[in-house]
TORZALUM-81072 format. One record per residue: x negated, y, z negated of N, C-alpha, C, O, CB in turn; residue in three letters. Coordinates in steps of 0.001 Angstrom, whole numbers, plus 500000, padded with zeros to 6 digits. Each point is the difference from the previous one (the first is absolute). Glycine has a CB too. Example, Ala and Ser with C-alpha at 12.3 -4.5 7.8 and 13.67 -1.06 7.14 Angstrom:
<rs>
486810494310492200500890501190500000499100501200500000498964499981499335502928498846499419ala;498458502223501966499180501190499940500770501090499270499491501108499831499325498264502314ser;
</rs>
This chain:
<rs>
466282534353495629500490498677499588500296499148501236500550500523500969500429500463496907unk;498728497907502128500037498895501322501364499665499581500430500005498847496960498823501679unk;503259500868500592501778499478500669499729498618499199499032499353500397501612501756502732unk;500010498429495920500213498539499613501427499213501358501122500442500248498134500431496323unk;500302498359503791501058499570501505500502498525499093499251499031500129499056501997502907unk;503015498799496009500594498973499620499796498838500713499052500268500738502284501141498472unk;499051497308501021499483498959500435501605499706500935500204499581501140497522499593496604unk;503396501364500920500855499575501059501013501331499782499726500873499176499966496100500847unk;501859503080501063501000500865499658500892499883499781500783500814499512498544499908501149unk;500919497609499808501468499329499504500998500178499057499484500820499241499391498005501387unk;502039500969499013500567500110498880500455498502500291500867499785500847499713502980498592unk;498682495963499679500055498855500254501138499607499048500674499143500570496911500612500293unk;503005500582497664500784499517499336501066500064500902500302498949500564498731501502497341unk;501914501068502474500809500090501042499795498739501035500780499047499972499175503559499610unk;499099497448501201500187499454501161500388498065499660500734499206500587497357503164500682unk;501071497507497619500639498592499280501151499627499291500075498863499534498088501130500343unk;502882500945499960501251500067499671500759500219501301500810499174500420498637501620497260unk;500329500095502809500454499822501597500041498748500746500870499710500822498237502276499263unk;499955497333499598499646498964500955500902498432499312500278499044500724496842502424500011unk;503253498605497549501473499160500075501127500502500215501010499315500162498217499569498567unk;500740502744501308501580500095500533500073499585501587500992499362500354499576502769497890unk;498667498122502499499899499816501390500045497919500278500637499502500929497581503546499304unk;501370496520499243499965498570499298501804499391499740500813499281500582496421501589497903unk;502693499798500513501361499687499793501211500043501130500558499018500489498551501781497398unk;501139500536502387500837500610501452500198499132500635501096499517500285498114502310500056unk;499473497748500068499398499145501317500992498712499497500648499451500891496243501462499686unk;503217498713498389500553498868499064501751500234500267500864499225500408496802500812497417unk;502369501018501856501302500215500429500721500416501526501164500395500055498377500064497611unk;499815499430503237500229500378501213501191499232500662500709500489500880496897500155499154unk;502546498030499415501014499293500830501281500002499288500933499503500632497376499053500407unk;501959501913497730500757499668499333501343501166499509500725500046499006497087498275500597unk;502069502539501645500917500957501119500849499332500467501038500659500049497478500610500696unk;501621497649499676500633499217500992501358499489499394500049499748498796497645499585502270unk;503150500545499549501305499757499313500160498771500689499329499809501013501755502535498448unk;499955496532500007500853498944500452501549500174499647500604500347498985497323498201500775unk;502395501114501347501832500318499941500523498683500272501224499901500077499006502617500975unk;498910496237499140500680499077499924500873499166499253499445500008498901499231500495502067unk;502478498679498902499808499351498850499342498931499074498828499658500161502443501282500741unk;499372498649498313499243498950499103500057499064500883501116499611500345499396500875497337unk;498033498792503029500078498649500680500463498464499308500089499481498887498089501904502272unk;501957498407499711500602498556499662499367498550499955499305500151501005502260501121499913unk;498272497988498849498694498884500180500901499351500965501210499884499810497219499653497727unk;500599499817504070500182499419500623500335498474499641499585499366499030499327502495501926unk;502289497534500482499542498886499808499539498894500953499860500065501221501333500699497206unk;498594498156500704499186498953501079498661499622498348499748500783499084500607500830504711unk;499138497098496392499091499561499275498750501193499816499898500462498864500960497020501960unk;498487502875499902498780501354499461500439501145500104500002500746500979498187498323499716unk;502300501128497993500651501752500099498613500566499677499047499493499408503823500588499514unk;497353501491501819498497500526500140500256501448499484501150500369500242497878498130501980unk;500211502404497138500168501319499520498985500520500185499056499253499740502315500430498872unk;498311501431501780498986501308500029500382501588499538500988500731500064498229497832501894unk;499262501528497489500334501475499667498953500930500377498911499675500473502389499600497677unk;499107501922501604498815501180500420499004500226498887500441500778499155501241500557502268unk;497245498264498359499285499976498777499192501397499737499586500324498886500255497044501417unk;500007503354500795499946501523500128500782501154499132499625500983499361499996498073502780unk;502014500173498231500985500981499712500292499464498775500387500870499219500514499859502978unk;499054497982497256499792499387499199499523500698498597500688500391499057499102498134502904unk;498775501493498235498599500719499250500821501667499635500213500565498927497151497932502914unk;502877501822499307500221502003500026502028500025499589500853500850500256496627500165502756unk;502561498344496653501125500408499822500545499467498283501092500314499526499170499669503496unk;498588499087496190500320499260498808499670501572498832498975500681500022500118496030500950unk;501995503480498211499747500667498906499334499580499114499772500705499017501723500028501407unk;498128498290499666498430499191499042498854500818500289499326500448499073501227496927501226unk;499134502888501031499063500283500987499982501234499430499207500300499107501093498281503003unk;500642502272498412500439501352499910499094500698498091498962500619499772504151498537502226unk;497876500349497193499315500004498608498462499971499838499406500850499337502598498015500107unk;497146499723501437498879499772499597499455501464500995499551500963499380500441495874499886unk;500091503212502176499844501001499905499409501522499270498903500558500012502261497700500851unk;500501502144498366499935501132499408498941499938498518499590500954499339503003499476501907unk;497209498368498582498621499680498756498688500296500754499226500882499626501937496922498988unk;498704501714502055498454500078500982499954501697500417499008500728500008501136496352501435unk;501191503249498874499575501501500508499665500742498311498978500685499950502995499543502832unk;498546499687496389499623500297498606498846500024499524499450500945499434502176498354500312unk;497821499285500543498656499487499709499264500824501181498832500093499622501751497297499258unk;499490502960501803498619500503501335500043501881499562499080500814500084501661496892502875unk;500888502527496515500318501632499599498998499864498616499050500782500000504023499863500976unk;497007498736498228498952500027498682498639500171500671499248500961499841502112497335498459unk;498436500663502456498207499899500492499674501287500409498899500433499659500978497193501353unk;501122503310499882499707500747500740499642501202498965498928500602500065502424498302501999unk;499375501304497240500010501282498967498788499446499141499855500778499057502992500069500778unk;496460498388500120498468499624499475499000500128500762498817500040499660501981498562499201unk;499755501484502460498944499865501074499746501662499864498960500653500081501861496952501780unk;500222502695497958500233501623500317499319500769498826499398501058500183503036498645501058unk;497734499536497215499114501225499629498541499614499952499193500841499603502669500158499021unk;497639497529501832498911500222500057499083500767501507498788500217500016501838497801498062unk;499947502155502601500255500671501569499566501289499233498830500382500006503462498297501705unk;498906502100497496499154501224499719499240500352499413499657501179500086501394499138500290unk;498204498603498558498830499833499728498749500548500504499146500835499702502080497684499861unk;499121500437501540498589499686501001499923501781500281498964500637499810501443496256501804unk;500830503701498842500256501262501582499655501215498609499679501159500264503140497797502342unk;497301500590496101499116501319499210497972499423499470499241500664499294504054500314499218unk;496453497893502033498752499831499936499358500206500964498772499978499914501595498882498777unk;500283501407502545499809500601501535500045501367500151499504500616500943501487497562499865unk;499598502288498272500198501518499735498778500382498636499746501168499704503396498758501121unk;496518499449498802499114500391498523498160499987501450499237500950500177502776496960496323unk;497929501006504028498837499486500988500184501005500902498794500244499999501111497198499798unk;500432503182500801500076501351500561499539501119499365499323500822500619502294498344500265unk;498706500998497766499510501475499322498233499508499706499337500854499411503553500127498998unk;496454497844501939498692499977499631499329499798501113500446499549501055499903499756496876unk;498090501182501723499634499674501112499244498344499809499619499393498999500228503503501718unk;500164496701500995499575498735499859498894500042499297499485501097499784501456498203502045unk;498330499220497553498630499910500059499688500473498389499045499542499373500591500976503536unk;501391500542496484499430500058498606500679499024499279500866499282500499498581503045499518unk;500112497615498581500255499050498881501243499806499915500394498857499765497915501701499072unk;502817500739501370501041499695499371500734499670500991501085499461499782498674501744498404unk;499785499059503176501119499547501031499599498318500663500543499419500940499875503588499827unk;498395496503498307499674498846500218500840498953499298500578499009500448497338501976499993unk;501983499551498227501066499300498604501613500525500852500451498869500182497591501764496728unk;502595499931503443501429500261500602499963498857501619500901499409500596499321503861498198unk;498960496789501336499840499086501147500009498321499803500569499090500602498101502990500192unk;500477497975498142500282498596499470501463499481499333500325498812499990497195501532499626unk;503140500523499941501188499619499125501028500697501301501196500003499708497829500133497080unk;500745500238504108500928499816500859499996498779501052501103499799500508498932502548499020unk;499232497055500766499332498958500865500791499399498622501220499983499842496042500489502059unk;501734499049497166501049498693499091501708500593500059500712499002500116496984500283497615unk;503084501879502230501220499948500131500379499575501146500991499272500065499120502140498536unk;499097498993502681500744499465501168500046498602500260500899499649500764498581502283500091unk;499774497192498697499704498629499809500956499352499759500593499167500686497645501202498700unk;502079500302498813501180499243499727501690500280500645500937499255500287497369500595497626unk;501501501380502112501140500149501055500224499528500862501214499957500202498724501290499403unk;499341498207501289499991498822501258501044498520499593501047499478500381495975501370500235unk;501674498894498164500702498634499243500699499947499519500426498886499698498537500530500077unk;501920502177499632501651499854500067500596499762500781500735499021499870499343501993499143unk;499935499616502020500480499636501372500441498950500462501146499589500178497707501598500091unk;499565498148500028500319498745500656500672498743498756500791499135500376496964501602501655unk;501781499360496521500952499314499299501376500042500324500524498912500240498010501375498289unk;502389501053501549501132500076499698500586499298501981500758499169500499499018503365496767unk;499554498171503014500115499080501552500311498671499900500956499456500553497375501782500404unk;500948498298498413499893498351500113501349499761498797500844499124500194495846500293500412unk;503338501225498525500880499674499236501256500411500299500863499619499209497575500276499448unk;501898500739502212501267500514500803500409498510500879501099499445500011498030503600500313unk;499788496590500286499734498743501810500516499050498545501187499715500156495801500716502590unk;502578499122496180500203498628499514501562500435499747500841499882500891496544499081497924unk;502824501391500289501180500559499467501474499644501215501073499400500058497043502759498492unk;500872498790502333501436499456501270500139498976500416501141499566500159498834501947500734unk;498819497672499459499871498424500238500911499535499618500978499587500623497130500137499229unk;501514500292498203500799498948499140501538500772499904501005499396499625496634499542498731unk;502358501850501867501616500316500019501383499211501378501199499720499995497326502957498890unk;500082497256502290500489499787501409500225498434499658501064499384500061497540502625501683unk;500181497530497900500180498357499645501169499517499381500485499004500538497323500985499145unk;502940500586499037500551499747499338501420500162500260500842499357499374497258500881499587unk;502265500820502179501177500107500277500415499074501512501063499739500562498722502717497927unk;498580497196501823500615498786501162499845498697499420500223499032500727499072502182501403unk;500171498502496024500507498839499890501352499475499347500385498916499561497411501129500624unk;502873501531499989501359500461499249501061499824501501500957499238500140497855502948497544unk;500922498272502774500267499587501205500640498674500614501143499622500258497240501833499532unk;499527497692500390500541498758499946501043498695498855500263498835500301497650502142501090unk;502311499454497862500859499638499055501316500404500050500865499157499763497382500764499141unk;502091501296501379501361500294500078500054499539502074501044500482500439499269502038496786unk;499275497110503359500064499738501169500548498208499525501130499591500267496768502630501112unk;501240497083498034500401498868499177501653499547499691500770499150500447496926501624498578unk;502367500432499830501259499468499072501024500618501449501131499515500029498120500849496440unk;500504500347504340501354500471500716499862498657500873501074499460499737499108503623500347unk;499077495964500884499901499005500628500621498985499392500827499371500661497435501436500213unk;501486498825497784500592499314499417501371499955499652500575498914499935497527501112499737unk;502492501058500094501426500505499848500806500058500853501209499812499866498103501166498923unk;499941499366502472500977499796501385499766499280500964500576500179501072499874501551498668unk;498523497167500045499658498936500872499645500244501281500345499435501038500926499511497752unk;497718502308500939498939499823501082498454498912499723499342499925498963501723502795501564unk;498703496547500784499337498851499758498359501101500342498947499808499393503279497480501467unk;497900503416499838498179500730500429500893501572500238501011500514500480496869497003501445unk;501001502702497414499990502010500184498774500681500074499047500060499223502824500164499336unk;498393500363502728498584500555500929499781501654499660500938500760499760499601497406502585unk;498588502078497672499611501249499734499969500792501893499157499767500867499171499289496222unk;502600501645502987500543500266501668498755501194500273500311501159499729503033498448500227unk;495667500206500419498906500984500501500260500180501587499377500805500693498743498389497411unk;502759500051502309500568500732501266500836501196500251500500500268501092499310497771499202unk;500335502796498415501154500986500221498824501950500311500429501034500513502111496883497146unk;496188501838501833499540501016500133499371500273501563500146499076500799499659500711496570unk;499598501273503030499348499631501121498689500201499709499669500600498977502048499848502466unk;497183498949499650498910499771500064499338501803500157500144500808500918500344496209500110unk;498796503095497683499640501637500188498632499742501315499202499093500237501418502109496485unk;499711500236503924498782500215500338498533500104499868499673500605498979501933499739501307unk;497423499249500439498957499257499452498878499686501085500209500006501214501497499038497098unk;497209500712501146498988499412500706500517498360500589501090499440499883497065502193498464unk;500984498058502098499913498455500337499853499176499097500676499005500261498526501462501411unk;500249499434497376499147499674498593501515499714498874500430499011499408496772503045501097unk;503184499177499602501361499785499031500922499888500662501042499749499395498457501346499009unk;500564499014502899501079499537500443500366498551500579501160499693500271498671502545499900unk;499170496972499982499537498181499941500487500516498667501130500394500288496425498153501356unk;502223501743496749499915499660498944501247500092499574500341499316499035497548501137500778unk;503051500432500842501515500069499563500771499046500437501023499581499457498875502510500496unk;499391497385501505500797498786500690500245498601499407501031499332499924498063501760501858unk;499113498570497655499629499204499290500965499852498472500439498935499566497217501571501905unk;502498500700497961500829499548498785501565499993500393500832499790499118497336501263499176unk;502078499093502545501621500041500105500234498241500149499414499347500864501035503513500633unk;500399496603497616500705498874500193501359499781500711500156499170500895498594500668497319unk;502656501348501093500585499546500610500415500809501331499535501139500035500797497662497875unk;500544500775503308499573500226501222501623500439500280500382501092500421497150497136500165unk;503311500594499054501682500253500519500532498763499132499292499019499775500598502019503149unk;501462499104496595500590499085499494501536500245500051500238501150499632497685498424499100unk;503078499809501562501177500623499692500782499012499217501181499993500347498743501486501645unk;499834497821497215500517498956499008499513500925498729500509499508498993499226497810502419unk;499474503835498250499927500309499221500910500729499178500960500251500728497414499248500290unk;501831500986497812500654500812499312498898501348499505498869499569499776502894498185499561unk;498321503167500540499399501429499808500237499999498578501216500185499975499261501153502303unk;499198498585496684500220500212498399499354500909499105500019499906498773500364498096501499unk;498962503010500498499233501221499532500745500894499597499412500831499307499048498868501978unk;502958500533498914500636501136499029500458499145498504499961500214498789501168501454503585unk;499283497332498491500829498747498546498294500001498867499935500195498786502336497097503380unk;496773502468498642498789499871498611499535501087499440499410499996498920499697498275501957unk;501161502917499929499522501510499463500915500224498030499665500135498823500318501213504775unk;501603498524497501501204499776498999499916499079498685500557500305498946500622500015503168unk;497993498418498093499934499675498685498477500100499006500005500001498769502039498531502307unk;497029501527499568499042500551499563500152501256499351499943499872498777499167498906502724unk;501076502474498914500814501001499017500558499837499426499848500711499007500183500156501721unk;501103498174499188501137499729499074498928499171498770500314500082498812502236499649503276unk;496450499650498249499390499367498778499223500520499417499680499648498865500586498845501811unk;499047502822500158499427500786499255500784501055499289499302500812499392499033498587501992unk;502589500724498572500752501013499466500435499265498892499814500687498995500826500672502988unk;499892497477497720500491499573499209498965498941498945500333499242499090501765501368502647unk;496479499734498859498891500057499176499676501214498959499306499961498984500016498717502924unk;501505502579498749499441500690498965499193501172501045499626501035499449500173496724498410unk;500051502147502988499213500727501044500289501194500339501195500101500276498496498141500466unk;499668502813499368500207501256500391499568500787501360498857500090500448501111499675497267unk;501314500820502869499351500530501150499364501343499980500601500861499357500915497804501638unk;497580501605499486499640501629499215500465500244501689500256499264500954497108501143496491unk;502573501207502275500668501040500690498816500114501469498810500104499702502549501360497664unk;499012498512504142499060500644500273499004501219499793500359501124499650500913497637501118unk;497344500825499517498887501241499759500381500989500718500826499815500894497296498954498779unk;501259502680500032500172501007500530498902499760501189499149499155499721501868502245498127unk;498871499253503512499531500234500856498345500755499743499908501004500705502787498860500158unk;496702500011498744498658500399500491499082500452500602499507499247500840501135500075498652unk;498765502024500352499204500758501399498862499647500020499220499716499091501786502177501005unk;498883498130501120498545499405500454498972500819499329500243501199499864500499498043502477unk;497999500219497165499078500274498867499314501060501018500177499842501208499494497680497041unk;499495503630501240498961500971500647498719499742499848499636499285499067501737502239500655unk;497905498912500996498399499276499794499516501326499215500459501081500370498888497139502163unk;499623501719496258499721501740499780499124500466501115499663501181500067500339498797497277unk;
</rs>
């Protein structure tokens, strides 16, 4: 009997569930960080000015957090589909082995494994894409939640402009290419008329999602890195 040699060895559902928890994390990386300051105060003088960390902002909103723990739900469903059609394929790889090439019946097992691996692909890359939109519109929606509660707090405490402070991270390491490109997007530079209002907007943004009705789910359990077979 001739060696049937699979096409691939991956275990691709795993590695695509892996790849939003690793996603996410990454999402949560800044939002470790503590503030011990107190509640700021609005300056004075005619242009009172406010900034916040829109980083710590993003990683630290229990809106976020929630949508989150849905998307990891949604990619844990995909995955356990990916998975039993995965063992599908790895017993039609095992059936194409017991024949030999070239006869009738390992021609017909060959064909309906080729059409399984096909569509298995185009699960894949569907749920891929449907993972990338999903987060988009989730990301969109909580920075136009954002800009609104950035709004009603300006309005309430008579700040006249509020800057989004991209001076507080540092410039990661980098080529030339992205590192012109990090320079290029940084606006603000130094200010000390400003007020800092990133714990005060964290504080009421939670407070409105909570009193929306909103739920924080529990952190995920930790996750081992996937095995290749």
């Amino acid at each position: 009997m001739s060696k049937f040699i699979p096409a691939t060895r991956q275990n691709l559902p795993t590695l695509l569930l892996m790849a939003v928890l690793i996603a996410l994390l990454g999402y949560q990386s800044v939002a470790n960080r503590t503030e011990t300051d107190p509640a700021p105060q609005a300056t004075t003088g005619s242009g009172k000015i406010a900034t916040f960390d829109l980083e710590k902002t993003f990683n630290s909103l229990d809106q976020k957090k929630a949508a989150d723990a849905t998307l990891l739900a949604v990619a844990e469903t995909m995955n356990a589909e990916g998975e039993a059609e995965h063992k599908k394929i790895k017993q039609m790889e095992a059936e194409l082995e017991d024949h030999l090439e070239g006869t009738p019946k390992f021609k017909e097992l060959l064909e309906k494994y080729s059409q399984a691996s096909y569509q298995y692909r185009a699960l894949l890359e569907f749920d891929k894409a449907k993972i990338d939109r999903e987060r988009a519109k989730t990301l969109k929606q909580i920075y136009v939640d954002i800009r609104k509660a950035v709004g009603v707090m300006a309005q309430e405490r008579g700040y006249d402009i509020v800057f989004v402070d991209d001076s507080i991270n540092e410039i990661p390491a980098a080529g030339e290419e992205e590192t012109n490109r990090q320079i290029s997007a940084r606006r603000m530079v130094y200010t000390s008329a400003s007020v800092d209002i990133t714990q005060e907007l964290i504080a009421h943004m939670n407070k409105s999602f909570k009193d929306a009705g909103g739920v924080v789910p529990p952190k995920p359990p930790t996750t081992a890195s996937p095995k290749t077979p």
